[in-house]
N, C-alpha and C positions, 0 to 999 in steps of 0.2 A: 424149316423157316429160314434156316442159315444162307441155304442156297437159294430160295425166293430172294431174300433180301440181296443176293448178288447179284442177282440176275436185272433185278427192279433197280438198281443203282446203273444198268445199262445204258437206259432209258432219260438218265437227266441230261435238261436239254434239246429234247427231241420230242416232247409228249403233250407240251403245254398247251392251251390251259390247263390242257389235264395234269395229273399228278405220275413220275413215274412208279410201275406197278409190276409185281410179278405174282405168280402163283404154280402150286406145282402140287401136281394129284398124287394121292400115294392110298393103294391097296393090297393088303395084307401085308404090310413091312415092303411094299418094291413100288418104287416109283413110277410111275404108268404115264404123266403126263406133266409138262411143264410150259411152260410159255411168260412173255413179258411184254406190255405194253412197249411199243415202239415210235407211235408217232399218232398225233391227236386225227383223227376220221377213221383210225386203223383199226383191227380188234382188240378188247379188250384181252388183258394177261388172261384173266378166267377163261376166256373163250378158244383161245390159244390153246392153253393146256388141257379142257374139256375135250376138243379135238384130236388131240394125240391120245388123250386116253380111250377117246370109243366108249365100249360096253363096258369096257372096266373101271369106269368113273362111276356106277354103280354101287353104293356101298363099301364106296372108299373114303379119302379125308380129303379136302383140300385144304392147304394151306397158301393162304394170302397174304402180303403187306400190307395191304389198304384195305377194309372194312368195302363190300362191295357194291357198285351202285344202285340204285333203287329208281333213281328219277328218270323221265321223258324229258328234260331239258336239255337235250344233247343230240350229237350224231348218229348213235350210233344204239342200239338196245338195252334199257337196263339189263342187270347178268342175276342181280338176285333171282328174277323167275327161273332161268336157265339153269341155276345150282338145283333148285328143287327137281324141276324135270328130270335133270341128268342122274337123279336118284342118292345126291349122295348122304353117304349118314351122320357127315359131321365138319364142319366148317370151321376154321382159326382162320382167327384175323390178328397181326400182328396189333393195329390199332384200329380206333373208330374214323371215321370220314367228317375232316371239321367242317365239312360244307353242311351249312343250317339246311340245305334238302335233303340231306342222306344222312346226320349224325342219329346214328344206332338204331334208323330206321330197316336197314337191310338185314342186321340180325335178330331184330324184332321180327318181320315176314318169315324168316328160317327159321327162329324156333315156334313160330307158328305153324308151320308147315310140319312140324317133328324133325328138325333136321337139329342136331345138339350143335352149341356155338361154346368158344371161348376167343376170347381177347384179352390179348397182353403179351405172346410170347414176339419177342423180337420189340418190345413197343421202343424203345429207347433207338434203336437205329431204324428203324420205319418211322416214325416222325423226323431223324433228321432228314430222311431222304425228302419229307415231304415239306419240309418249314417254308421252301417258296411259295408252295402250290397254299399252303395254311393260312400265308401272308393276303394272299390276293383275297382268298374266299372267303376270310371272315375280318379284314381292313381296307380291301378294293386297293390294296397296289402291291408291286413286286419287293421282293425282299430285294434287298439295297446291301454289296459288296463297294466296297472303296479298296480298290488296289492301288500302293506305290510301292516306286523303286528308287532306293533311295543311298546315299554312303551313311556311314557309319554318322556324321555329325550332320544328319538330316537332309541333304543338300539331293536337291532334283533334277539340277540345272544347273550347267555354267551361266555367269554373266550372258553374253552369247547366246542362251537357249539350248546350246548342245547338251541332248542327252545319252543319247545312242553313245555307246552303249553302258548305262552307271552298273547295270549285274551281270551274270555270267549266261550263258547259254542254257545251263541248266534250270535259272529261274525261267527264263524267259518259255524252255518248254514246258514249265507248270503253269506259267500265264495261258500259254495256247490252252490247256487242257481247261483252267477255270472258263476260259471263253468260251470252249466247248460246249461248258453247261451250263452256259447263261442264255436267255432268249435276246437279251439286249447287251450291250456296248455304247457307252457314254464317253464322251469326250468334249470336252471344252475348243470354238474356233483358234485361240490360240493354238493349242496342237494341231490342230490340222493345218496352218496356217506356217507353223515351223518344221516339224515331222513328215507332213504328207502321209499321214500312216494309212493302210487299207483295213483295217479291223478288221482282219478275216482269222477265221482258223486254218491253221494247214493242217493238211493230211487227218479232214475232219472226217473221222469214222462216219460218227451220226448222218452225215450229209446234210444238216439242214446250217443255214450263218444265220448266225443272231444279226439281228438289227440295229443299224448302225447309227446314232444319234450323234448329233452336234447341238452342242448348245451357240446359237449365234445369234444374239439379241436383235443386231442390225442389217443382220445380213451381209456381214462381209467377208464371206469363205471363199478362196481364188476357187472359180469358175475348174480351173482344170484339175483339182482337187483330184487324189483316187478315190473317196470316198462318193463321188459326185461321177465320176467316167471312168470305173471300170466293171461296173456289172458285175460285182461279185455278189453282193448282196443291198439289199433294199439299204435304203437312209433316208431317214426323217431329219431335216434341220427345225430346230425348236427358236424361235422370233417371239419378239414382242410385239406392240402396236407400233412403235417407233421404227419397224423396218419399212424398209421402200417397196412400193406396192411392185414397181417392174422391175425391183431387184428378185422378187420373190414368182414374177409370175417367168422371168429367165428363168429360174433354179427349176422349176417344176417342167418347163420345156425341155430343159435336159434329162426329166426322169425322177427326181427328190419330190420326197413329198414335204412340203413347208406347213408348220403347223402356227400360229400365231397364238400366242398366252398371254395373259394379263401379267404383267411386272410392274416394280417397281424402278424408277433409275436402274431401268435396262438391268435389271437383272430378272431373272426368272423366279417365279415362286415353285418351290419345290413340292409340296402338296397337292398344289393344282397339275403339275408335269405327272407324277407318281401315282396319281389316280383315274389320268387318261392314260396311262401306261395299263395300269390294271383294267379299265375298259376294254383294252385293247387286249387281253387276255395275257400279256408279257407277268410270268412270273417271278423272274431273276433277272435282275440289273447290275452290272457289274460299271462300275465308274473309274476310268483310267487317266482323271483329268488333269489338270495342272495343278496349281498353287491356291488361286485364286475358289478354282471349283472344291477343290476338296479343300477348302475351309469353312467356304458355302454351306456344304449338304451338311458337316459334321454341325457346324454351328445351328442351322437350321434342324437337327436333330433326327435324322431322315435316314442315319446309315445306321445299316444290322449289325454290318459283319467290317473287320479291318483284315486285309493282309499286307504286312510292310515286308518289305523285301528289302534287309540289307546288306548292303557291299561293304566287304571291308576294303575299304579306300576313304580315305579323307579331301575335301575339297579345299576346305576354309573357303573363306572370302567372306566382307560383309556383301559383297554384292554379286554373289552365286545366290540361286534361286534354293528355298529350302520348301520343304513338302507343303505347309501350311504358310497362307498368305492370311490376309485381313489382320483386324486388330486379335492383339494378345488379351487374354485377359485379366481385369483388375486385379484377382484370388487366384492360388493355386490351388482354390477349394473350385473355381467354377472350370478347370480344365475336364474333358470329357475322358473315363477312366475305362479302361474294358476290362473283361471280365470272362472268365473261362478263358483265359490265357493258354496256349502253345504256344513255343519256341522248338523250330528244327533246324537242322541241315538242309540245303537244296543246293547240293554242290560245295563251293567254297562259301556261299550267301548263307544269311542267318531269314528264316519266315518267323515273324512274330503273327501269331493270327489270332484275334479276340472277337470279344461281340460285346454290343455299346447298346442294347436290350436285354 
């Protein structure tokens, strides 16, 4: 299960909707087959390692991370029949399948079938691999990352906007890697409006770019934007009613898709965005916004996960921009508190990383 569970950690980021998955046959004490989901139309980890194992998947074990499919709702074949065929005499499942079509109907069919079932080994790291895919299938939206980078007395920004560069190279290459395994990339039009950033990954194994999102109520993202003219990957700009109809219908002649949402005073509601996100199959959102944004989603209640990334460097100023805009609040009993706290190294930078569910 150890090595399932490595293998299926491959996979994130490149499998969505689906969830990533490994699996690996083993008869008489020797491993005969393995395989791992790779990318969502593609085959299933089961099917993979059934494969390599041949005749010898007869009366052997597999071992899975994910509880395995049962339903026609998809691309691709359910795999539970496929276990029974393939003969084999006993199936683990790291966990169940929180999807309401599959939860613990797949190993109900197999021990129908006489095939013996256990679930639980590995269940504590097969659910983390799966908490985005968990998020969608049973709250219709993506699990929600807020990354900042920030110095040591919170600060984002110079006066000026200058950020580049508040952390080291080192954070910045664990940024690439979270992007990696994220379906989406959020950013606020101020960023793209000072930054020009291209939200891409480099030197992306997986080969697939998440999706590149602008929050711009009015539509006012400079035209020549990268995120808008370089073809790296897709982008969605996110508008309200208040945008201008031909500002929106330029954006989509160059390629962007423009989606318009109900808001309030131009701003976006975040439930209504987070659940066409999850429509849309996107199971991991990672938000790399400004000030303004990440005070939003926190306040609105809407982020999973925090990674603060800090610099030791100090800025001061009262008028250096700090991580969290909008109003303070009244109690420091209503500040948002995380939990399952880490603290590391990444480089000369301190990761603080918690979860606020």
């Amino acid at each position: 299960m150890a090595k399932a569970l490595a293998l299926a950690a491959r996979g994130r980021g490149s499998t969505s909707p689906n969830p990533p998955v490994a699996a690996v046959v083993v008869r008489q004490h020797r491993i005969v087959g393995v395989g791992y989901h790779q990318r969502a139309g593609g085959p299933h980890a089961e099917v993979i390692a059934l494969r390599q194992a041949g005749v010898h998947a007869a009366g052997g074990t597999l071992y899975v991370t994910l509880e395995p499919c049962c339903h026609l709702d998809k691309r691709t074949p359910p795999c539970a029949p496929l276990l029974i065929r393939a003969g084999l005499k006993r199936v683990v499942a790291a966990t169940l399948d929180p999807n309401p079509k599959v939860y613990g109907r797949s190993m109900a069919s197999l021990r129908k079938a006489g095939v013996i079932t256990d679930v639980g080994i590995g269940r504590r790291e097969a659910e983390q691999l799966i908490e985005p895919y968990r998020m969608r299938v049973t709250r219709g939206r993506p699990f929600v990352t807020l990354k900042v980078a920030a110095t040591l007395d919170g600060k984002i920004a110079t006066a000026g906007g200058e950020s580049r560069w508040i952390t080291s190279s080192a954070a910045r290459a664990r940024v690439q890697e979270v992007r990696a395994q994220s379906d989406a990339i959020l950013v606020g039009v101020g960023t793209v409006a000072v930054d020009d950033p291209r939200l891409t990954v480099r030197r992306n194994r997986l080969g697939k770019a998440p999706l590149r999102i602008v929050l711009d109520p009015t539509l006012r993202i400079p035209i020549q934007s990268k995120v808008l003219s370089d073809g790296k990957a897709p982008t969605l700009v996110i508008a309200t009613r208040n945008a201008s109809a031909s500002r929106r219908a330029r954006l989509e002649r160059g390629g962007a898709e423009v989606l318009v949402l109900p808001g309030r005073r131009r701003r976006i509601a975040w439930p209504v965005l987070l659940k066409e996100l999850g429509r849309r199959g996107i199971n991991s959102l990672l938000i790399e916004g400004g000030a303004e944004i990440n005070a939003s989603v926190l306040h609105d209640g809407s982020v999973d996960r925090v990674m603060f990334f800090l610099a030791p460097r100090l800025m001061g100023g009262h008028d250096a921009i700090g991580a969290l805009g909008g109003q303070s609040p009244k109690r420091l009993a209503e500040m948002p508190a995380l939990k399952d706290v880490t603290v590391r190294r990444i480089g000369p930078d301190i990761l603080v990383e918690g979860r606020l569910r």
